[in-house]
N, C-alpha and C positions, 0 to 999 in steps of 0.2 A: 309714404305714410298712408297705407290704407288703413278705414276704420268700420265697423258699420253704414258711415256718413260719407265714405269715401275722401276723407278730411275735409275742414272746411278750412275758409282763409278768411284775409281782410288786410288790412291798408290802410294808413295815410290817405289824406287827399288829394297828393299830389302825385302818391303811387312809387315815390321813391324809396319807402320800405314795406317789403310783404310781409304774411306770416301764415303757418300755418298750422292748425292741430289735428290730434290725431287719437281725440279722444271728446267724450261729451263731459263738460265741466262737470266737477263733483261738487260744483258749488252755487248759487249765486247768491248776491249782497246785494241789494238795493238800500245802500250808504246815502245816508242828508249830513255829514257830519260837515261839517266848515272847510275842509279838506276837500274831500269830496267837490261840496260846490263852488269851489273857486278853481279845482281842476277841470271841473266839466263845462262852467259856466252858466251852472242850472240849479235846480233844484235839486239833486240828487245822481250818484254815479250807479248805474247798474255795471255791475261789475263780476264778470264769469270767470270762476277759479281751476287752474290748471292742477295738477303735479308739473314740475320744470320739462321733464323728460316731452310730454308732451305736445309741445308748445316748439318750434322752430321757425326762426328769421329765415325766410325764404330768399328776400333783396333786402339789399342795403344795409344799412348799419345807424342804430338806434343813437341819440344824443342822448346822455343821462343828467337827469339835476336829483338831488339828493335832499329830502326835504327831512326835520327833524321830528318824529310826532310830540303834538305836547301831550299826548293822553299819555303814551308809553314811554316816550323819549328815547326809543329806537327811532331809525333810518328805513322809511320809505323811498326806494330810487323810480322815479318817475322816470319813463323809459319814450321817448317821444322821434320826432322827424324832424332834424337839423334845416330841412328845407320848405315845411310847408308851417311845422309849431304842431301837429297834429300830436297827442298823447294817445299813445296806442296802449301800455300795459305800466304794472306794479311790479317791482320784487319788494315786499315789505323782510326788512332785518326779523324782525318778530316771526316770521313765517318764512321761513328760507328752503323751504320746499315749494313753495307755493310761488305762481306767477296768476296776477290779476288781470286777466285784459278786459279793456274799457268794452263793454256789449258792442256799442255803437260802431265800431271799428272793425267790425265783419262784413264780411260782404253782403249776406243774408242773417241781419239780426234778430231773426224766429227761427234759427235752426234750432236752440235747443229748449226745454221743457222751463217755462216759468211761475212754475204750481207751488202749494203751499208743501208740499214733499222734496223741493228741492232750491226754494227761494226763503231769505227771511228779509227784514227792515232792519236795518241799524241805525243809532244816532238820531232817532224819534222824537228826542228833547229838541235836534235842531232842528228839525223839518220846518219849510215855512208854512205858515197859515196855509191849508186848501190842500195842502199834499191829500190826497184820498190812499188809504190802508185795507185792502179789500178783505173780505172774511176771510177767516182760518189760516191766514199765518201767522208767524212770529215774528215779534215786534220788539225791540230794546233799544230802551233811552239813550244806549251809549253801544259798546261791544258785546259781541255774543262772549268774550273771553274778556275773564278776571285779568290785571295785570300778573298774578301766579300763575297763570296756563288753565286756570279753574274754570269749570260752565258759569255766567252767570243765565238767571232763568229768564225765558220770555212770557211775555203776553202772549195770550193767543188772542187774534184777535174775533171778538164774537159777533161783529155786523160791519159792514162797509160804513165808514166814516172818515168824514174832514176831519183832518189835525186841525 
């Protein structure tokens, strides 16, 4: 898997599953939605989006739990390490070309580009108090997608600000 980046990887904590990709995400989500931060622990999941092709389990072999969204009421499968509890990626049912992995689960989590040309905010209604929304991205109360597959529209945002 050569790339420009010469692929990158990442891991579990405990290192009993790899991965690696072979391309620079077409996407990133910086999610506060409920979901989100009881997966992460935090305030929010930054979360770097794949096509599947790209993306391959390098070691081991992923435990999956299957969680129901209440937004959509499709099946998000949480893809984690049977051995440490580490949550490495998404296959959301809603996006089935698409694999989510958690930013934080890279080896080097500034390898790829976090600008307002290739990041948005989502689920802005949950954010807690203090989250900061830095100028000129996009920002939605909820999902960038309608439940019809439709754009809904963003905020841009016009000045750096506390939720």
């Amino acid at each position: 898997m050569i790339n420009k980046f010469d692929s990158e990887s990442g891991g579990c904590l405990c290192g009993a599953v790899r991965f690696e990709v072979s391309a620079e995400p077409y996407f990133v989500v910086i999610c506060s939605c409920r979901f989100c931060q009881r997966l992460t622990g935090s305030d929010y999941n930054v979360e770097s989006l794949f096509r599947l092709g790209d993306v391959e389990v390098s070691r081991g072999k992923t435990k999956v739990h299957t969680h129901r969204s209440e937004g959509s009421g499709k099946s998000v499968h949480v893809h984690f390490c049977g051995a440490c509890g580490t949550a490495l990626y998404l296959k959301p049912e809603r996006f089935p070309d698409c694999i989510g992995i958690l930013s934080g689960t890279f080896d080097n989590p500034a390898w790829f580009r976090r600008d307002s040309s290739s990041t948005e905010y989502f689920f802005t209604a949950e954010a807690p108090r203090g989250m900061v929304i830095p100028e000129g991205f996009n920002t939605y109360p909820g999902h960038a997608k309608a439940l019809d597959g439709s754009d809904n529209v963003p905020t841009r945002q016009a000045r750096t600000e506390l939720l």
